[in-house]
Each structure stands twice: as structure tokens, then as C-alpha cells.
Backbone atoms as SQL, in Angstrom:
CREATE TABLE atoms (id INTEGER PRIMARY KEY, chain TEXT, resi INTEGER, resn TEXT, atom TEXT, x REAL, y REAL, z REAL);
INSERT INTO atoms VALUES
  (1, 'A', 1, 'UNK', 'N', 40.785, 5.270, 19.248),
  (2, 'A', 1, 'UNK', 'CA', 40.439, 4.041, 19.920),
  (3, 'A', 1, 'UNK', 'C', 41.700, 3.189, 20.058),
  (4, 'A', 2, 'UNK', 'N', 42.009, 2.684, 21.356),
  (5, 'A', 2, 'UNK', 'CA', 43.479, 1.870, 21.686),
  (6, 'A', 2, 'UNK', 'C', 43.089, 0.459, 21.144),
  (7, 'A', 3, 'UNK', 'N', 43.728, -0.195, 20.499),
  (8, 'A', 3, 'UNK', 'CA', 43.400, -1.705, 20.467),
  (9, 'A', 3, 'UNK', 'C', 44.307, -2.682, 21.149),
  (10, 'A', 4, 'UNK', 'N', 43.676, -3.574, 22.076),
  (11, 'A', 4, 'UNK', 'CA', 44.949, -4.337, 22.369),
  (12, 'A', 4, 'UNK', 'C', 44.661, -5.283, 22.209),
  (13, 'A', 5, 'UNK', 'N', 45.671, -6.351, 22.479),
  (14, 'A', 5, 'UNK', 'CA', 46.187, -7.593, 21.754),
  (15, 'A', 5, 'UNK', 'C', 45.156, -8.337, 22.808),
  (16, 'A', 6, 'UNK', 'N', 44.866, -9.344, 21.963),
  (17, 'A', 6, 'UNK', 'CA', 43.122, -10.795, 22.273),
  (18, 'A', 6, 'UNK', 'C', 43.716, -11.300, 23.510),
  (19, 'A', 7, 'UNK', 'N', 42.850, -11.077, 24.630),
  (20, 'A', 7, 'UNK', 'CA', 43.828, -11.691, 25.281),
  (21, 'A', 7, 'UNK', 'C', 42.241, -12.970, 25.892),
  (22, 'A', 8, 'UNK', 'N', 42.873, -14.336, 26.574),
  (23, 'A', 8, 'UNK', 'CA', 41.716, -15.098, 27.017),
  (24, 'A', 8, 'UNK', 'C', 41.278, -14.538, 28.412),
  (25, 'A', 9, 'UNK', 'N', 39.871, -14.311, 28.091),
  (26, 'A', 9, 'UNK', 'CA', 39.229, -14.187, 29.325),
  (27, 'A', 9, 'UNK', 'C', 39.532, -15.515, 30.420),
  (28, 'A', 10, 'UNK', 'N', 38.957, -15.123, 31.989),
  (29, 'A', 10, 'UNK', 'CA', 39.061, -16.209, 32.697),
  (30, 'A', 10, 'UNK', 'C', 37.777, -16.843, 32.910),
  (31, 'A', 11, 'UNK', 'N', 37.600, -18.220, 33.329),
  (32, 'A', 11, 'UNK', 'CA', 36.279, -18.637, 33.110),
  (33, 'A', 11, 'UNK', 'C', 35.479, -18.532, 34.011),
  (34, 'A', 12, 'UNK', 'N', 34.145, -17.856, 33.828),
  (35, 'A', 12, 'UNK', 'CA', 33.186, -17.878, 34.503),
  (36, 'A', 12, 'UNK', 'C', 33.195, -16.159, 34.365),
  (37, 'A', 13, 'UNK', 'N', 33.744, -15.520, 33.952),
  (38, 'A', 13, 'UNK', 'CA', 33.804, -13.634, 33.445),
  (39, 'A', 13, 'UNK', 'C', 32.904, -13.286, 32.179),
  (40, 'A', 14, 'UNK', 'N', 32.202, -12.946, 32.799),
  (41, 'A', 14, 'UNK', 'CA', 31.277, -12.505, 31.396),
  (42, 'A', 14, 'UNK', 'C', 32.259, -11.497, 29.860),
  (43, 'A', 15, 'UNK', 'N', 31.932, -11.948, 28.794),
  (44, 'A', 15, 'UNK', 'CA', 31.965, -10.838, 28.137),
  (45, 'A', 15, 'UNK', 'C', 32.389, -9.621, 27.708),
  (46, 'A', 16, 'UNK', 'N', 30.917, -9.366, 28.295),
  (47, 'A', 16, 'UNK', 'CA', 30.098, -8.066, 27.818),
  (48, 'A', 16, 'UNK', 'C', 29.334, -7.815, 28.864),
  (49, 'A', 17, 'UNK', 'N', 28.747, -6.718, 28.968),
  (50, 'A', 17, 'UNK', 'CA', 27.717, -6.296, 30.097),
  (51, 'A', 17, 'UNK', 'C', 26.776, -5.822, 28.808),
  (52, 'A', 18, 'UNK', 'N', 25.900, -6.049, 30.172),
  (53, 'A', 18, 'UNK', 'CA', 24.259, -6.285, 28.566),
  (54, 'A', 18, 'UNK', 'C', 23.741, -4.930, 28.366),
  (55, 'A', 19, 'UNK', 'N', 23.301, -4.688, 27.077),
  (56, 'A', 19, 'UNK', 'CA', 22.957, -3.199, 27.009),
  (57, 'A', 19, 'UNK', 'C', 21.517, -3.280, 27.788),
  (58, 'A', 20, 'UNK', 'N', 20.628, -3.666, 27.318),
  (59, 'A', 20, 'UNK', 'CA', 19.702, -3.808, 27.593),
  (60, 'A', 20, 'UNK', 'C', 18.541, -5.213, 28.318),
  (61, 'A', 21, 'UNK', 'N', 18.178, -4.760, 29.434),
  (62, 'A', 21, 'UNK', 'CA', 17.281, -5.751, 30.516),
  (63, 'A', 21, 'UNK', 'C', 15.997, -6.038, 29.909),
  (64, 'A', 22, 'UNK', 'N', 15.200, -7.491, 30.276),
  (65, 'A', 22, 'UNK', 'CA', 14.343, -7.838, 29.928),
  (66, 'A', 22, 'UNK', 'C', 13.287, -6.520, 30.770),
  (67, 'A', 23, 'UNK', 'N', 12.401, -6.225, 30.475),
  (68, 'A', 23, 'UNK', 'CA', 11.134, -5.691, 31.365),
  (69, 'A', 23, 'UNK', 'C', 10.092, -6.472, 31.805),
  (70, 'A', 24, 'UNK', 'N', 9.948, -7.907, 31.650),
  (71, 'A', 24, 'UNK', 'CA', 8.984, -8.766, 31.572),
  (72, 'A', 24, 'UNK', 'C', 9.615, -9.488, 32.624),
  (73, 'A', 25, 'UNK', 'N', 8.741, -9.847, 33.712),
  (74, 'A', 25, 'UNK', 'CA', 9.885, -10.637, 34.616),
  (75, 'A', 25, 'UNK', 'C', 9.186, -12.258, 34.165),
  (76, 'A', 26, 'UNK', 'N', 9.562, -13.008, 34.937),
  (77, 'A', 26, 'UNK', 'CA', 9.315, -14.452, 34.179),
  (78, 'A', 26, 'UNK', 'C', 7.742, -15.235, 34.143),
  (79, 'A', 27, 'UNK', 'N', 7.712, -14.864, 35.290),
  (80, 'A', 27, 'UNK', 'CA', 6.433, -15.318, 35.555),
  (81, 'A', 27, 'UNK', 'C', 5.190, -15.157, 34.271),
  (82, 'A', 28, 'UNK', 'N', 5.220, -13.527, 34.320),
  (83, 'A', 28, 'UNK', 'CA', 4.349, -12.555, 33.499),
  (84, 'A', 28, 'UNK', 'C', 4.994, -13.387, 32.247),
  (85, 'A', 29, 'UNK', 'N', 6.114, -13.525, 31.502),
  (86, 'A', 29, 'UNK', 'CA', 6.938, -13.799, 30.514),
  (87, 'A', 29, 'UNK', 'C', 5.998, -15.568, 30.250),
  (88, 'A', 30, 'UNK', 'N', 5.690, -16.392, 31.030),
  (89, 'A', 30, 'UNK', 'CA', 5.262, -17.364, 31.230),
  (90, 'A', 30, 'UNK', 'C', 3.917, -17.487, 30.615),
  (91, 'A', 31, 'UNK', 'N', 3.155, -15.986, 31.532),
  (92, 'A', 31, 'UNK', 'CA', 1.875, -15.897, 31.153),
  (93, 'A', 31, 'UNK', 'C', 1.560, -15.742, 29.108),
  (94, 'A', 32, 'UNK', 'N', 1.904, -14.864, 28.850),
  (95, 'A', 32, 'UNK', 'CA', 2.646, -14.180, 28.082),
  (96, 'A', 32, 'UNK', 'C', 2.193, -15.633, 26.835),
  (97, 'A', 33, 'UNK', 'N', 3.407, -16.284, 27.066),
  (98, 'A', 33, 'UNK', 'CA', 3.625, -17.379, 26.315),
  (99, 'A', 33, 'UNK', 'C', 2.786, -18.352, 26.007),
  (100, 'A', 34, 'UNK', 'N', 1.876, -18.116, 27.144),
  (101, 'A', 34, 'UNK', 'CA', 1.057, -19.247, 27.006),
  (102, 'A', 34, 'UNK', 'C', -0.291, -19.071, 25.701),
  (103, 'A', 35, 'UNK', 'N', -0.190, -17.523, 25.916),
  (104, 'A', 35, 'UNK', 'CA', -1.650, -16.523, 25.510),
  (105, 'A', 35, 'UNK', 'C', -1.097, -16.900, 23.983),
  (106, 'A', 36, 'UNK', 'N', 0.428, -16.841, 23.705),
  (107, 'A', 36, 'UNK', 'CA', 1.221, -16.678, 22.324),
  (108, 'A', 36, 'UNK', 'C', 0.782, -17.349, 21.601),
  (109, 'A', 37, 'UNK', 'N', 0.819, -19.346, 22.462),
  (110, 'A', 37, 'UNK', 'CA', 1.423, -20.578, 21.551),
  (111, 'A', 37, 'UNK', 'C', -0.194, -20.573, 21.372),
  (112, 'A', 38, 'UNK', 'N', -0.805, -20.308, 22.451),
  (113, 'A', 38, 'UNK', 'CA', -2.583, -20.682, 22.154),
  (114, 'A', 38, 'UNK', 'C', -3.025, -19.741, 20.528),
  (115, 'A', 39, 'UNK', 'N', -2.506, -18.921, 20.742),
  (116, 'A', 39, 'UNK', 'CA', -2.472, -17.942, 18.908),
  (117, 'A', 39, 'UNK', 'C', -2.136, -18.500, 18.378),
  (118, 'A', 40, 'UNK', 'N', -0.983, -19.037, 18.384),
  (119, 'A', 40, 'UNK', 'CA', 0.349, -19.535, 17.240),
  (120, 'A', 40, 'UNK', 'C', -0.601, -20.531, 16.274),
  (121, 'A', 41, 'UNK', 'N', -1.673, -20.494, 16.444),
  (122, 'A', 41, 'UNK', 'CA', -2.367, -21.742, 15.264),
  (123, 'A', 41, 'UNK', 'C', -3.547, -20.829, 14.881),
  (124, 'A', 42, 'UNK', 'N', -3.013, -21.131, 13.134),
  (125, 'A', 42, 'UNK', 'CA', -4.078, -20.210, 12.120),
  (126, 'A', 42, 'UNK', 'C', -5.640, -20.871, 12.589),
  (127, 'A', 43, 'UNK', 'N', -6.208, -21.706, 13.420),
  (128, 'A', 43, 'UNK', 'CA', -7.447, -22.499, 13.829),
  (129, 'A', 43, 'UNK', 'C', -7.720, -21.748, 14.964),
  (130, 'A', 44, 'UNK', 'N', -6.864, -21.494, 15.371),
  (131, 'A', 44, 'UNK', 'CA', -7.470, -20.810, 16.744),
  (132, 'A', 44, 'UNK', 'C', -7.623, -19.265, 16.981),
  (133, 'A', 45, 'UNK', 'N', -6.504, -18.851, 15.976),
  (134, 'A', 45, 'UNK', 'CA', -6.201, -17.159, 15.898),
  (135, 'A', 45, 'UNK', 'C', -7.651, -17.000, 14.703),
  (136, 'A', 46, 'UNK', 'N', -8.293, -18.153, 13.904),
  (137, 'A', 46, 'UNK', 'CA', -9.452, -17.930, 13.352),
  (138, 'A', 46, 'UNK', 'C', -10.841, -18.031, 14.327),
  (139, 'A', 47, 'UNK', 'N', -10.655, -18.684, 15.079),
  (140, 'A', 47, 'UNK', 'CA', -11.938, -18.986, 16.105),
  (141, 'A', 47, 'UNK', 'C', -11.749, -17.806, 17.122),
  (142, 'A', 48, 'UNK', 'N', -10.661, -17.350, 17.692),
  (143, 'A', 48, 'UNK', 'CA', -10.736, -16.265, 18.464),
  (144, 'A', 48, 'UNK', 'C', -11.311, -14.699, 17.431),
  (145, 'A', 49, 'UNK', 'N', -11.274, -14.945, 16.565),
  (146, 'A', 49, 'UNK', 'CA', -11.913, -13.890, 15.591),
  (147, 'A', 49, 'UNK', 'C', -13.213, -13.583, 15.305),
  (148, 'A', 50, 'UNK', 'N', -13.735, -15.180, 15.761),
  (149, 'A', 50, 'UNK', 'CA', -15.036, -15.093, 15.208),
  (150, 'A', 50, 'UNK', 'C', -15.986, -14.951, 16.577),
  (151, 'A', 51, 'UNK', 'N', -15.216, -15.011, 17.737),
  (152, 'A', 51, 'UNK', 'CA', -15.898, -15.534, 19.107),
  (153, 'A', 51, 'UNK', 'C', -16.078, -13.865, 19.470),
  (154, 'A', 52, 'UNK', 'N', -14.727, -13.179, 18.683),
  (155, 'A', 52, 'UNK', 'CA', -14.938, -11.676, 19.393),
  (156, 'A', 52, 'UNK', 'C', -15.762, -10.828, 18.744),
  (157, 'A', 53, 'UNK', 'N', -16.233, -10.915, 17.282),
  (158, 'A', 53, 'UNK', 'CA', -17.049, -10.442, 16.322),
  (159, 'A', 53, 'UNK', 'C', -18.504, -10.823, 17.114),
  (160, 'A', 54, 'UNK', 'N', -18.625, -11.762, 17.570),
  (161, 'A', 54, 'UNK', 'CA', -20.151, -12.402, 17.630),
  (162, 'A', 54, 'UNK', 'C', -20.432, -11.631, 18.604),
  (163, 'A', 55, 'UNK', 'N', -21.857, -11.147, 18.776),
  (164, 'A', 55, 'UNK', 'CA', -21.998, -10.183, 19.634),
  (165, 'A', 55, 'UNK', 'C', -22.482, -11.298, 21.143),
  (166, 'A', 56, 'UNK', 'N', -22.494, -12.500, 21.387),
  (167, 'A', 56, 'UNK', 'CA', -22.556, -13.534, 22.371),
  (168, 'A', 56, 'UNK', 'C', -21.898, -14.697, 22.499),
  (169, 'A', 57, 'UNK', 'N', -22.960, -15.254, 22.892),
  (170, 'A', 57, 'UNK', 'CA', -21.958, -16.916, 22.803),
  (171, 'A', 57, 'UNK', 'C', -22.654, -17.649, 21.497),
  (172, 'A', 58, 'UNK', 'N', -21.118, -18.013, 20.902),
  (173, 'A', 58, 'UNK', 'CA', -21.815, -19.304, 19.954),
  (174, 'A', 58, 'UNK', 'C', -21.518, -20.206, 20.171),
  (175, 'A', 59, 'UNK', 'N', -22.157, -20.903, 19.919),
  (176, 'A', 59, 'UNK', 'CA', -22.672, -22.535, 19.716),
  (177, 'A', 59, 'UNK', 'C', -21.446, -23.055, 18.707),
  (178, 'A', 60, 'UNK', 'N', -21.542, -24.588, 19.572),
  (179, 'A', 60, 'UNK', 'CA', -19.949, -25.062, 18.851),
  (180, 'A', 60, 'UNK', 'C', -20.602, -25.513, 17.330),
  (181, 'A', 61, 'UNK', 'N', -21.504, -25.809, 17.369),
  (182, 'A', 61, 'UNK', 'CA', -22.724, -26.088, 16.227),
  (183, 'A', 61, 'UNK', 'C', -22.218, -25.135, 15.142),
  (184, 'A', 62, 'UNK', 'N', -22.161, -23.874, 15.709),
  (185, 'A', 62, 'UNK', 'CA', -22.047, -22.908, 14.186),
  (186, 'A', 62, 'UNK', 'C', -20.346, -22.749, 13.759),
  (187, 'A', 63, 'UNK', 'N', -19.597, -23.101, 14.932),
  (188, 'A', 63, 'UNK', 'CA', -18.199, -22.876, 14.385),
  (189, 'A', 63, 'UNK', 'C', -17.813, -24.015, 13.399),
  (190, 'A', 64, 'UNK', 'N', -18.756, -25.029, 13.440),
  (191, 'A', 64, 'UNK', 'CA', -18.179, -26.255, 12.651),
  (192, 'A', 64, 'UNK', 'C', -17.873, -26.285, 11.308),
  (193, 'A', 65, 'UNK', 'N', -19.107, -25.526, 10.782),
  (194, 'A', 65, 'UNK', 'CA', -19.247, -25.065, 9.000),
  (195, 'A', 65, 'UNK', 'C', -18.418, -24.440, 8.871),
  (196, 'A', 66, 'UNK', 'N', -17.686, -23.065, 9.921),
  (197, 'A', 66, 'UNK', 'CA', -16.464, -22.690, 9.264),
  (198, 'A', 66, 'UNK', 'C', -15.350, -22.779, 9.024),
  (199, 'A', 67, 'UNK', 'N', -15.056, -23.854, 9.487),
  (200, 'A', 67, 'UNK', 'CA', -13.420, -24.559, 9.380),
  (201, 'A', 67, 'UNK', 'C', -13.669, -25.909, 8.599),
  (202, 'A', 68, 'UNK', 'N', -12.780, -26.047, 7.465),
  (203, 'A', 68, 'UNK', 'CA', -12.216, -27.976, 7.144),
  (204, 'A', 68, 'UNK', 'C', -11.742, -28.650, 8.414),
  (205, 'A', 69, 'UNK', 'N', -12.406, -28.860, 9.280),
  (206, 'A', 69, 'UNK', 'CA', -12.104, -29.621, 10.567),
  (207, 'A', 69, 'UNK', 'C', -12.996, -30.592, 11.216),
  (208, 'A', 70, 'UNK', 'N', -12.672, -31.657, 11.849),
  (209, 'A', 70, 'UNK', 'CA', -13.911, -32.604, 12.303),
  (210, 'A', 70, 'UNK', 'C', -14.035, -31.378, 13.825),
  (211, 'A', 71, 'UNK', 'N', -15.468, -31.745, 13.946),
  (212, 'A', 71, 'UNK', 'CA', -15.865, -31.533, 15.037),
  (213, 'A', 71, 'UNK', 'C', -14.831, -31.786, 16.599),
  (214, 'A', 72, 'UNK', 'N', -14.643, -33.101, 16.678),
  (215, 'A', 72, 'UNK', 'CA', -13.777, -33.261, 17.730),
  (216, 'A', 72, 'UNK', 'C', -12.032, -32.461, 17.590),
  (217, 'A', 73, 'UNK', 'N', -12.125, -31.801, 16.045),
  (218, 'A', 73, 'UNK', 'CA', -10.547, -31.427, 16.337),
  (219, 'A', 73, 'UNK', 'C', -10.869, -29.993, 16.389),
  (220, 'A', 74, 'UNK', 'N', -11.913, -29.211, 16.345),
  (221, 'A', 74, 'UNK', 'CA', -12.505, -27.920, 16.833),
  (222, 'A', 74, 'UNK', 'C', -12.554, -27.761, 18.358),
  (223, 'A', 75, 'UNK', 'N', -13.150, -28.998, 18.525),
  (224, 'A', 75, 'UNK', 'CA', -12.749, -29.101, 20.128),
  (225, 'A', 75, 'UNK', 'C', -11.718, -28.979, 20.745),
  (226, 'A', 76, 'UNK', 'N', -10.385, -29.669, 20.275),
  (227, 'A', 76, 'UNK', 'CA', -9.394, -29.658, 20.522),
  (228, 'A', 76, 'UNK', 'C', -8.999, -28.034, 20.872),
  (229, 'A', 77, 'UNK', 'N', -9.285, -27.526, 19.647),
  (230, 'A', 77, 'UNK', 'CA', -8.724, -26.159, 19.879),
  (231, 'A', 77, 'UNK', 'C', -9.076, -25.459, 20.411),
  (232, 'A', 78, 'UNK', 'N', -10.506, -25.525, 20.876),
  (233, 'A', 78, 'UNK', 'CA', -11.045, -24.687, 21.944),
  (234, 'A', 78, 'UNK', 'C', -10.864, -24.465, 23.237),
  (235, 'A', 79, 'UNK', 'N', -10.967, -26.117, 23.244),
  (236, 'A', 79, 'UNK', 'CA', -9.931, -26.610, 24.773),
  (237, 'A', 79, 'UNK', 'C', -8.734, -25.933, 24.968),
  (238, 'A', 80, 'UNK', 'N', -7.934, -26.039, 24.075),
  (239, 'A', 80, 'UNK', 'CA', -6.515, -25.028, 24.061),
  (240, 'A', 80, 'UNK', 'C', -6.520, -23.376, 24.422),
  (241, 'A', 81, 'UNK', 'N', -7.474, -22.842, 23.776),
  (242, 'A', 81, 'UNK', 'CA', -7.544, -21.714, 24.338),
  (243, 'A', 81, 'UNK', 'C', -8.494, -21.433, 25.480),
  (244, 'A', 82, 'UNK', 'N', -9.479, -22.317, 25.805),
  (245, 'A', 82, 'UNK', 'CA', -9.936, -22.593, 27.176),
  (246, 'A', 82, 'UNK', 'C', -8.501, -22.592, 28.297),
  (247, 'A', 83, 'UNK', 'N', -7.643, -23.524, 27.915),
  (248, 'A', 83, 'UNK', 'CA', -6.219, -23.910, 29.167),
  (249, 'A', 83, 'UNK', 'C', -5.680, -22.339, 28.569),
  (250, 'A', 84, 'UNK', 'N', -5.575, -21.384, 28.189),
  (251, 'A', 84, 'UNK', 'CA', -4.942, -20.381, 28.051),
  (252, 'A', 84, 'UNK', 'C', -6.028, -19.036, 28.821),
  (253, 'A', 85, 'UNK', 'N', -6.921, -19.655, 28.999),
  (254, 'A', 85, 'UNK', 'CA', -8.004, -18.644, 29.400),
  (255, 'A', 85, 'UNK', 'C', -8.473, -17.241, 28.538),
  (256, 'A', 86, 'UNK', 'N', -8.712, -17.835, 27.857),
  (257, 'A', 86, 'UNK', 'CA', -8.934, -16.614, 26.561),
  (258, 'A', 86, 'UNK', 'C', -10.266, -16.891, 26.060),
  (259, 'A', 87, 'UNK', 'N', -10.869, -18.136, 26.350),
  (260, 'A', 87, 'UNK', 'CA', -12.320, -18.116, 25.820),
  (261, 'A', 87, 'UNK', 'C', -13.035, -19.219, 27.395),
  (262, 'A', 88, 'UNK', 'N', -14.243, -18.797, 27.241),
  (263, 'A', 88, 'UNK', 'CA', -15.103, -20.212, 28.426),
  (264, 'A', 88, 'UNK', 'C', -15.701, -20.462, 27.471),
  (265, 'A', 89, 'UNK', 'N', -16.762, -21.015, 27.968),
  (266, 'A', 89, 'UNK', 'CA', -18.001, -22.148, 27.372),
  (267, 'A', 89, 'UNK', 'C', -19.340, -21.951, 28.608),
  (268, 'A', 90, 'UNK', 'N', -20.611, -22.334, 28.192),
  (269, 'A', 90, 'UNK', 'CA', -21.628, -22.751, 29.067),
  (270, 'A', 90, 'UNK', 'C', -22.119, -23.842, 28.401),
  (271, 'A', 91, 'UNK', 'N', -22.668, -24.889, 29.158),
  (272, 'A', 91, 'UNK', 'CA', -23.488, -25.826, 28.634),
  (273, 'A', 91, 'UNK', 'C', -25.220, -25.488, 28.523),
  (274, 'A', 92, 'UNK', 'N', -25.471, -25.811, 27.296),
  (275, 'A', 92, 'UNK', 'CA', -27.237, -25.845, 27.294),
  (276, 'A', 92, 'UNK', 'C', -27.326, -27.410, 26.574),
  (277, 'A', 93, 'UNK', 'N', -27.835, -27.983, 27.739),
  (278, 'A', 93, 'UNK', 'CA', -28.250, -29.468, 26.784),
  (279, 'A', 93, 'UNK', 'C', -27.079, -29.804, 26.782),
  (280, 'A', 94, 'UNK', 'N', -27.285, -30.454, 24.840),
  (281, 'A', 94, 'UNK', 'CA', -26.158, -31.018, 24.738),
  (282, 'A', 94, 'UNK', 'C', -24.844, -30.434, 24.034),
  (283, 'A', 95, 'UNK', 'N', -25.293, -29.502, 23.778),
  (284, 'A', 95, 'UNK', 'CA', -24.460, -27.796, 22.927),
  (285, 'A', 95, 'UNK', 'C', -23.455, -27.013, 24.090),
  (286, 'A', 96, 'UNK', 'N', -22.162, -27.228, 24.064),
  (287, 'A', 96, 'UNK', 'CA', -21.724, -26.136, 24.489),
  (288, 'A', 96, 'UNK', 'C', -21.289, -24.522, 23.651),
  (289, 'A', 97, 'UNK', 'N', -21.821, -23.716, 24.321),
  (290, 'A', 97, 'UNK', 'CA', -21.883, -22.128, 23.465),
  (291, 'A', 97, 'UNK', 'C', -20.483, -21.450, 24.137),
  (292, 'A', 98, 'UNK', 'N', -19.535, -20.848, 22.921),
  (293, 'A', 98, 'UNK', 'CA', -18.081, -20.405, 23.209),
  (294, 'A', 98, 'UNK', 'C', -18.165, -18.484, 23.497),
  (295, 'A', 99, 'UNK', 'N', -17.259, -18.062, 24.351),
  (296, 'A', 99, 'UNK', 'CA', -17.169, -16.805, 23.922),
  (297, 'A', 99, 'UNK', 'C', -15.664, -16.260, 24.493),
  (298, 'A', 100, 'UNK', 'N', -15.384, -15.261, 24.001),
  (299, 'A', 100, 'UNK', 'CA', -14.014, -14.913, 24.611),
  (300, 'A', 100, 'UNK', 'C', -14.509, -14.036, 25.580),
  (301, 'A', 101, 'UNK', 'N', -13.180, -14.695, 26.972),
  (302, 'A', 101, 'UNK', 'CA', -13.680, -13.907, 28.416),
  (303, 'A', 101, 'UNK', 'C', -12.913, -12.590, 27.925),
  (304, 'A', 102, 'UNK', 'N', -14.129, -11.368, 28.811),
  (305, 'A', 102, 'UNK', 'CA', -13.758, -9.958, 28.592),
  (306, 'A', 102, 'UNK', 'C', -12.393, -9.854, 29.232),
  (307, 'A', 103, 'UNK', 'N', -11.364, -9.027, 28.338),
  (308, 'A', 103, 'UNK', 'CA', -10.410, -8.315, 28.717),
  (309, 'A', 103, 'UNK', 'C', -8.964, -9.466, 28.902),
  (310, 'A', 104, 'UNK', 'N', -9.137, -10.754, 28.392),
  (311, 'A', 104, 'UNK', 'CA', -8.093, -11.616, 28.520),
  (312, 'A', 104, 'UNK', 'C', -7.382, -11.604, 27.594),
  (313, 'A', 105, 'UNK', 'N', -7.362, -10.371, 26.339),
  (314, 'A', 105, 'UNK', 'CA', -6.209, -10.406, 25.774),
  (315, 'A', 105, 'UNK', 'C', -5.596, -8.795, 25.769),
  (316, 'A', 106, 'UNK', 'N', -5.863, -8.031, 26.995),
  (317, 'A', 106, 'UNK', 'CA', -5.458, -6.979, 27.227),
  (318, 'A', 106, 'UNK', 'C', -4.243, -6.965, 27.586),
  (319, 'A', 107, 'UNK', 'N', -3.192, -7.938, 28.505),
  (320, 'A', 107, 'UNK', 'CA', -2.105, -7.686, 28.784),
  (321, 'A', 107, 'UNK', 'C', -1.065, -8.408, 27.658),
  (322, 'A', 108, 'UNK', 'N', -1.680, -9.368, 26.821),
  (323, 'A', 108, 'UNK', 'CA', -0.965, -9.729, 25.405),
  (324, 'A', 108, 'UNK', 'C', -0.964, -8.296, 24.630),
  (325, 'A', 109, 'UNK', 'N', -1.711, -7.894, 24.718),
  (326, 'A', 109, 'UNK', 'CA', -2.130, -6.721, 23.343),
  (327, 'A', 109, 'UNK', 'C', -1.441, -5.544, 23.934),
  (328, 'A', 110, 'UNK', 'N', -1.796, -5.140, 25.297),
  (329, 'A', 110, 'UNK', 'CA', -0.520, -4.151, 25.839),
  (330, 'A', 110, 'UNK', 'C', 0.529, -4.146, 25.606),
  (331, 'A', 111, 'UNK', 'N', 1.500, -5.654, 25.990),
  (332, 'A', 111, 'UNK', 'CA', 2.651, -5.823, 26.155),
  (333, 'A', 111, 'UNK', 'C', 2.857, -5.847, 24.571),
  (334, 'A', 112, 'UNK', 'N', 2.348, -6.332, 23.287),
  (335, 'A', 112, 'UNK', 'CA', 2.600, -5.763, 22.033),
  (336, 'A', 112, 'UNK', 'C', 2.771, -4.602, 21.775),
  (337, 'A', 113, 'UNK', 'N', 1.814, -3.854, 22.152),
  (338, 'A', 113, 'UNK', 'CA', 1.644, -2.221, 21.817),
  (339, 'A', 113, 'UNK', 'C', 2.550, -1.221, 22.756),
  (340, 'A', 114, 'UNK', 'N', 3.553, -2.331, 23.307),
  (341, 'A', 114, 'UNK', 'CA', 4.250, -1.148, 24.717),
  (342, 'A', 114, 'UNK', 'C', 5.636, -0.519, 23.230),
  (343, 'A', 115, 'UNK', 'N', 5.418, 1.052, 23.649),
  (344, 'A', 115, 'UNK', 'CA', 6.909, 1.454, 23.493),
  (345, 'A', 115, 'UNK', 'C', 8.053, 1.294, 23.911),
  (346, 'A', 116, 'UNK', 'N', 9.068, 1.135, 23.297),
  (347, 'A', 116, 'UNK', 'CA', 10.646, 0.765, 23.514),
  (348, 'A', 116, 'UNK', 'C', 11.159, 1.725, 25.218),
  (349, 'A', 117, 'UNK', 'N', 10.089, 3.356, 24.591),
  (350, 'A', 117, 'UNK', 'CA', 11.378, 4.101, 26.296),
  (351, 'A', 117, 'UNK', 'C', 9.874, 3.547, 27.414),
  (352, 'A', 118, 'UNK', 'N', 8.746, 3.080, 27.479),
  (353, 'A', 118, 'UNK', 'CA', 7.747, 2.959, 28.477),
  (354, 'A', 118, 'UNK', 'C', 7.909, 2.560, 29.412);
């Protein structure tokens, strides 16, 4: 291997050339992120657990007993993964009933499970 003497690059010359390219273009990368930060909270990565176990919709009624949380901050989080599209709601009365929409965490869970050469 030759070594030669440090010399200063000129400005605006990269480097290095990159070994390796993103595969995610931004947009998708966007999507992606959004599905992430809506996880990123042990409240919500717990309510998305319980919404996919339940064999329907539950009632915000029954998620309440299972969290140390007021009611309105259950809401909060539902709402959050509502704006991420990972769960809806229907209204009966005065009860709205939660469930996770089919197949909205298939391209999170893909893009986890993708191999390095895919």
C-alpha cells in the first residue's frame, strides 16, 4: 500500500465515495417515521398490543383500567396513532370502540424484517 503525504482537499470535493445507498427513498423514509415515533411510546406500543390481540373493536371504556393514565391522556395516544394510521375508531353513543386497521403495520414490519442483499 503507497502512502502519501495529507494533502488538503479542495472545497466542495467529497471525501469518500459512499459504500453503501439508502434503499428507502424519502418519502417512504417519511412514512416509515411516522409509524416509528407513533411506537416510540411504551403507552402506545402497549395499546397497539392489546387492539391486535382483541379479536374486535374495544371500547375506550376497557382500555382505561389498563394503563395508570387519565382517560383524556389515553386519548391522547390514540389520537396519535389514529394521525399515524395504525388504528380507527367507530362511534356508538357516547363510547368510541378502537381497533388496529388491517395490514397498516405491514410495510413497518417488512422494512424491519428486509435482508441486507434484498
Amino acid at each position: 500500500m503507497e502512502m502519501a503525504p495529507k494533502t488538503k482537499r479542495p472545497a466542495g470535493e467529497p471525501c469518500c465515495e459512499p459504500v453503501v445507498y439508502p434503499d428507502v427513498d424519502r418519502e417512504r423514509a417519511a412514512s416509515l417515521a411516522t409509524v416509528a415515533k407513533a411506537l416510540g411510546d411504551p403507552i402506545r406500543l402497549q395499546l397497539i398490543d392489546v387492539l391486535r390481540k382483541h379479536a374486535g373493536k374495544v371500547c375506550v371504556c376497557e382500555l382505561v383500567p389498563l394503563f395508570d393514565i387519565s382517560q383524556p391522556t389515553l386519548s391522547h395516544h390514540l389520537k396519535k396513532l389514529r394521525d399515524a394510521g395504525l388504528v380507527d375508531s367507530e362511534r356508538q353513543g357516547l363510547w368510541a370502540y378502537y381497533y388496529v386497521i388491517p395490514g397498516a403495520l405491514d410495510d413497518f414490519a417488512g422494512w424491519l424484517g428486509k435482508e441486507e442483499n434484498d
